[in-house]
N, C-alpha and C positions, 0 to 999 in steps of 0.2 A: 648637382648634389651627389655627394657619394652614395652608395648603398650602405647601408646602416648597420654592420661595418665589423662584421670579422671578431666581434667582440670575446667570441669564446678562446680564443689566441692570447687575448690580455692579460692572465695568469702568468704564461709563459715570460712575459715582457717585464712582469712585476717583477718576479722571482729571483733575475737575474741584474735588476737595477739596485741593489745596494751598494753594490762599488761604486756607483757610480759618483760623480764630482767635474770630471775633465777638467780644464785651465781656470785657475781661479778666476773666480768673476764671472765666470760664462756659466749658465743652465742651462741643460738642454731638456726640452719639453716633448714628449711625442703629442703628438696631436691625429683627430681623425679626418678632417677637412682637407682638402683640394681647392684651386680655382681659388674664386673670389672669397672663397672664404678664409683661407689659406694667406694668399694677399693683403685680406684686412686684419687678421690677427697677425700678422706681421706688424702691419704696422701701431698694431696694440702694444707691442711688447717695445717698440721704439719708446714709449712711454715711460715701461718699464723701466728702462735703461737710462732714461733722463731721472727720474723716481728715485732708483735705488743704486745707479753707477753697476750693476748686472749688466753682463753681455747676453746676449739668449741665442741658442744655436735651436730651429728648430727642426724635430724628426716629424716630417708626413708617415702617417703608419698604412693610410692610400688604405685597398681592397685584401693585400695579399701580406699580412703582419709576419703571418707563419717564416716565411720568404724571406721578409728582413732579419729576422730571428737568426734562421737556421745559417743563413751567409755571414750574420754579425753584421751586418752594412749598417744595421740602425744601432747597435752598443746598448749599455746604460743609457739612463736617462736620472734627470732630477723632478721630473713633474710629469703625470701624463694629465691630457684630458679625455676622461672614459664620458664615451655617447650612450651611458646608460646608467642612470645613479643609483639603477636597485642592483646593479652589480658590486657596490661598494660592501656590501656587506659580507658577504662573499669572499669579500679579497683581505677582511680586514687585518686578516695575520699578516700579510704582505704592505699593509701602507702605515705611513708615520704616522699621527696622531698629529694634529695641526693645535696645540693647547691655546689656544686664542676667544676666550669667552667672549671679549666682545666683537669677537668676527661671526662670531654666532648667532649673536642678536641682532644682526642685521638683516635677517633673512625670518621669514615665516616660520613660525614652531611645527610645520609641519615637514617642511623642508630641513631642518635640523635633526626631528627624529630619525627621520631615512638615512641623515648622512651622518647618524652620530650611535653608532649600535656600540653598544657596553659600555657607555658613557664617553664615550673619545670621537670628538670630532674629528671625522677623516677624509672632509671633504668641501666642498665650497661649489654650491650651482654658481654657474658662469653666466651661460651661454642657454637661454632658454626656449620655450619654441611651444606657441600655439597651433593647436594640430585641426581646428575644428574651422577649418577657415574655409570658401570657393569665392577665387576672385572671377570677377564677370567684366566682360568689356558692355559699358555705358552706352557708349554708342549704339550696339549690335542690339540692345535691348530698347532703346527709344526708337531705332528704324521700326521694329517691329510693334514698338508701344504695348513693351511688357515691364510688368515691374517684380522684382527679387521673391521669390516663393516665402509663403507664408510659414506652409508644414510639407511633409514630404511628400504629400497626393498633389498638392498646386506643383509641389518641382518635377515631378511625373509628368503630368499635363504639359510644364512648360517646357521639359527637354522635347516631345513630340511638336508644340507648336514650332519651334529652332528648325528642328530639322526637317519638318513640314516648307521652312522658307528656302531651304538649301542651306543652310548652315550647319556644322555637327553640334551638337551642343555640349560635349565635352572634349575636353584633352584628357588625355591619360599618358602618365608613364610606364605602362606595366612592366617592364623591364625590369625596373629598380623595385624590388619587391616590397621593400617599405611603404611604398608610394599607395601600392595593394591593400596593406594594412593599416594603416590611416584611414582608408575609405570605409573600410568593412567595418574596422571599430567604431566609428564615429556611428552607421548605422546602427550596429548589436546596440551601443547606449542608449540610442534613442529605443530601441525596442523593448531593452531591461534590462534598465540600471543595477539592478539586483543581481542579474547573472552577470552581467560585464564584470563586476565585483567579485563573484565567486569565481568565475575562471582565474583573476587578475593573482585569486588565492592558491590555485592550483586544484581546485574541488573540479570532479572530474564529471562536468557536466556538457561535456561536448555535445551531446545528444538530445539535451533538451529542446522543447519546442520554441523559445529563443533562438537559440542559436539556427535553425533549421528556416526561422523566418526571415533571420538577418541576411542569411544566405540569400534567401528569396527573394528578398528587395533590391539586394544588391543585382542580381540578376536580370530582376527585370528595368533594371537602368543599364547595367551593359550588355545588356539582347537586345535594347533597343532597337528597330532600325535608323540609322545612320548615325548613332548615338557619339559614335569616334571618325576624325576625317578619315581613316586608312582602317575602319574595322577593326575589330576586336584584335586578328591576328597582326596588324600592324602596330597595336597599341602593345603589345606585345614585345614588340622589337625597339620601342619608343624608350628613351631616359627620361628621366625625372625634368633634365634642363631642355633638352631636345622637346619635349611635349610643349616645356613653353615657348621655346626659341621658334622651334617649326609649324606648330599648332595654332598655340593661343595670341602669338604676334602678329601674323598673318592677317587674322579674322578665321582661319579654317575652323574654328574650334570662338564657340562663346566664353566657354568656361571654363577654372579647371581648379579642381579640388587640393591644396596647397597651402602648407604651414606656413608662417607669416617671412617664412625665411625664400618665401618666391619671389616676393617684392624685390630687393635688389636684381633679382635674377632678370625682372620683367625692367624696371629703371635702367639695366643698363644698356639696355638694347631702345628702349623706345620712354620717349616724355612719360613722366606715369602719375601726371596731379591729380594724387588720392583724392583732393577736398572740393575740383571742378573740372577735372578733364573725364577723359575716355574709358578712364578703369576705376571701381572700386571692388567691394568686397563685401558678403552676408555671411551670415553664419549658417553653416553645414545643415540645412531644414531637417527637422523631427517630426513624427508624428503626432496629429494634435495643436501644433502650434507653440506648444510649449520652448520653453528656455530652460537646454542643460548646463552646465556648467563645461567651460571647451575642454578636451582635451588636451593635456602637456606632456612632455617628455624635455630633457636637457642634458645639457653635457656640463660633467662637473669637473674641478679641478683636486688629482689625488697628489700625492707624493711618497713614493715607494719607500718603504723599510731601509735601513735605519732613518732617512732622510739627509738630506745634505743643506749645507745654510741657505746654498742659492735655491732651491728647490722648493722650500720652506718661505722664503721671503717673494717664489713670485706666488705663490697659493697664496698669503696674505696679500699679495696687493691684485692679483685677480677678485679677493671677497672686497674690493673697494668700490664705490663709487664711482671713484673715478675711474678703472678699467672698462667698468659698467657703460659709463658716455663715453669711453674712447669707440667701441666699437658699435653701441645704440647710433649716434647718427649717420651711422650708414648705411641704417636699416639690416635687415635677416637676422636681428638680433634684439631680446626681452629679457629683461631684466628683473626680479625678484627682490632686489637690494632695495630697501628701504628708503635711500636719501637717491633713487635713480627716478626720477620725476617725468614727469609729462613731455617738459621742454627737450629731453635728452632724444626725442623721435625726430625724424626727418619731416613726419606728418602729423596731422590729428589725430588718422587715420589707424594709423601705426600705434600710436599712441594708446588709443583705446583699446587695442590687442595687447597690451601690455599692462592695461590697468585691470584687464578683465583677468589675465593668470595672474597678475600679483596679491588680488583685493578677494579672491574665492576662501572661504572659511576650512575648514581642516574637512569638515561634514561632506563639502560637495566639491573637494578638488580631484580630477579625474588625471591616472597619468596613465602613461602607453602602457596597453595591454601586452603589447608583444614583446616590450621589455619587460616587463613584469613574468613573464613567462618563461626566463631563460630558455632552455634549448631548442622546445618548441616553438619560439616566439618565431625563430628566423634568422637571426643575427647571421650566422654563417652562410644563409642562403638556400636553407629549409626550410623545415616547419612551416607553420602558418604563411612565412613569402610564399613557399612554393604552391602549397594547398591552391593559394588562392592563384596564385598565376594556372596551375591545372585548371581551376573552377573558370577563370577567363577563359582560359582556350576551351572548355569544354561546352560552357554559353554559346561560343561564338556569338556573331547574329542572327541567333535562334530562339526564340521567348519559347521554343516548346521542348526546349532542353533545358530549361532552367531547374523546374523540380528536382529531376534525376542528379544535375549537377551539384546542387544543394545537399542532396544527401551523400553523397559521395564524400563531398568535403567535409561536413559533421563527423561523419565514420573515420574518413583518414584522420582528424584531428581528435577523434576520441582514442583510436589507436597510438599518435604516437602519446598524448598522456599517459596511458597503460604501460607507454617503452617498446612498442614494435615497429 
């Protein structure tokens, strides 16, 4: 999976795609995915192309967008998909206006408002993604005759029992700093919902005694000892795909904390029946026991200023259903669209990660904090990424460095809110 992804570049991208059009019939779309992801929305757009007679040319915008930019390699475009839908607003001088009311009610009213600031719809979730997920190999927990943590003091206990048998009991990506940030927020929620909210606003409460605990729990799961096969500083060096290819495939690693878009990753290396083999999945333990609502975040489909017909016409058939099952049964992908059902998962499994972001009320739907955040969040490969990769390497495998490390990181991240 890429690193999430350069997003403060995408201005730059907008700005200059109104010429855009290239040979008729043909769109071109940037896009932020790689790899398999990259491959199956390719073959979403073959779809497209049966659909609507559109050719689609597509631009990877990869890690380094600035890069495509400034050489021109990537041009105009007629559609992007931006990996972060609180930045639609933001741009909204810059993108067309998609006039399609009933593309709108296809989706969640809460999802509408986000993507419809001054009344113009200017945007269409795709491509969605529950963040609040840790898959666990089956196996590795019945050798040892354990079962899935309750709250987060039982997943304590049970990452020491793991690694008490020689097992690590997690994978990590640190590398990919997003991968960072998923974990840390999932905790802050479970500590207080309240301030994960106010941050999400920009209220500049870095320093409250939430955040300084969330630190601290996070810490004292990766001080663990043996908590990662290769230690904290290996986990370090680790990708997002790497943790699970080298880690969690093996057996080196029990577990690893990963949006629903791991599944394919783990499927296509190794059998992966969600509903009776080797792997499933719980949800991210909270303190108490309690059930928050997961985590989301999604990449939505814009189309820049003035906009172009082809441009226009693949944004409506992305807000379709049926774009929705072209790319849902492949799994790494959840759906929001209203007529995109059950059956469209590859699993049950799957399934129910998709009914759980679809079906959450406007009151308790939770989206990534670090997009919500703009420039501190990370996108470029600061902010809170970095924070916390420092806060990794600063833990190391040390439980008696974790306070100090905690505070360290509250203070840097109260500082850049401030702007230093």
């Amino acid at each position: 999976m890429l690193s999430r992804r350069a997003a403060l570049a995408l201005p730059l991208l907008l700005a200059g795609a109104g010429c855009a059009g290239g040979p008729a019939g043909t769109v071109r779309v940037a896009v932020p995915w790689s790899g398999w992801e990259l491959a199956t929305f390719r073959s979403v757009l073959r779809e497209f192309r049966h659909a609507t007679g559109y050719d689609a040319e597509v631009v990877p915008l990869g890690d380094d967008i600035g890069a495509v930019l400034s050489s021109r390699r990537g041009g105009a475009v007629d559609a992007v998909l931006l990996p972060r839908l609180w930045a639609v607003s933001g741009l909204a001088r810059d993108l067309a206006p998609l006039d399609d009311a009933a593309l709108a009610d296809e989706f969640p009213e809460t999802w509408q408002r986000i993507l419809t600031p001054g009344d113009r719809l200017l945007g269409v979730p795709y491509k969605v993604a529950h963040k609040s997920v840790v898959w666990y190999r089956r196996d590795v927990f019945d050798r040892l005759g354990l079962l899935p943590p309750r709250d987060w003091g039982d997943w304590v206990q049970l990452n020491a029992r793991i690694a008490d048998a020689g097992v690590a009991p997690l994978a990590l990506g640190g590398a990919d700093g997003w991968v960072l940030c998923d974990f840390f927020e999932n905790v802050l929620l479970g500590v207080d919902a309240e301030l994960y909210a106010a941050l999400a606003r920009r209220e500049p409460r870095w320093q409250d005694d939430g955040v300084l605990t969330a630190f601290q729990r996070l810490g004292d799961v990766w001080s663990q000892r043996g908590a990662f096969p290769r230690g904290a500083a290996g986990a370090l060096l680790t990708q997002a795909e790497a943790a699970v290819v080298d880690d969690f495939l093996p057996g080196r690693a029990a577990m690893i904390a990963g949006a629903d878009f791991t599944y394919p990753v783990i499927a296509r290396h190794a059998p992966a029946d969600l509903d009776r083999g080797w792997l499933d999945w719980f949800r991210f333990p909270l303190p108490g026991g309690e059930v928050q609502p997961p985590k989301v975040g999604g990449d939505v489909v814009v189309v820049p200023a003035p906009g172009t017909p082809g441009g226009l016409a693949l944004a409506s058939w992305l807000g379709t259903a049926e774009a929705g099952r072209a790319w849902a049964r492949n799994g790494g992908f959840l759906s929001v669209h209203r007529e995109v059902g059950v059956s469209a998962y590859p699993t049950d499994r799957i399934a129910a990660l998709a009914v759980e972001v679809r079906e959450q009320t406007e009151q308790k739907l939770v989206f990534d904090l670090a997009d919500q955040l703009g420039a501190i969040g990370g996108g470029d490969g600061r902010g809170l990424w970095r924070v916390l990769q420092d806060f990794l390497r600063g833990v190391g495998d040390t439980p008696s460095r974790v306070r100090d490390a905690a505070e360290r990181a509250a203070g840097r991240m109260a500082e850049l809110a401030r702007g230093r």
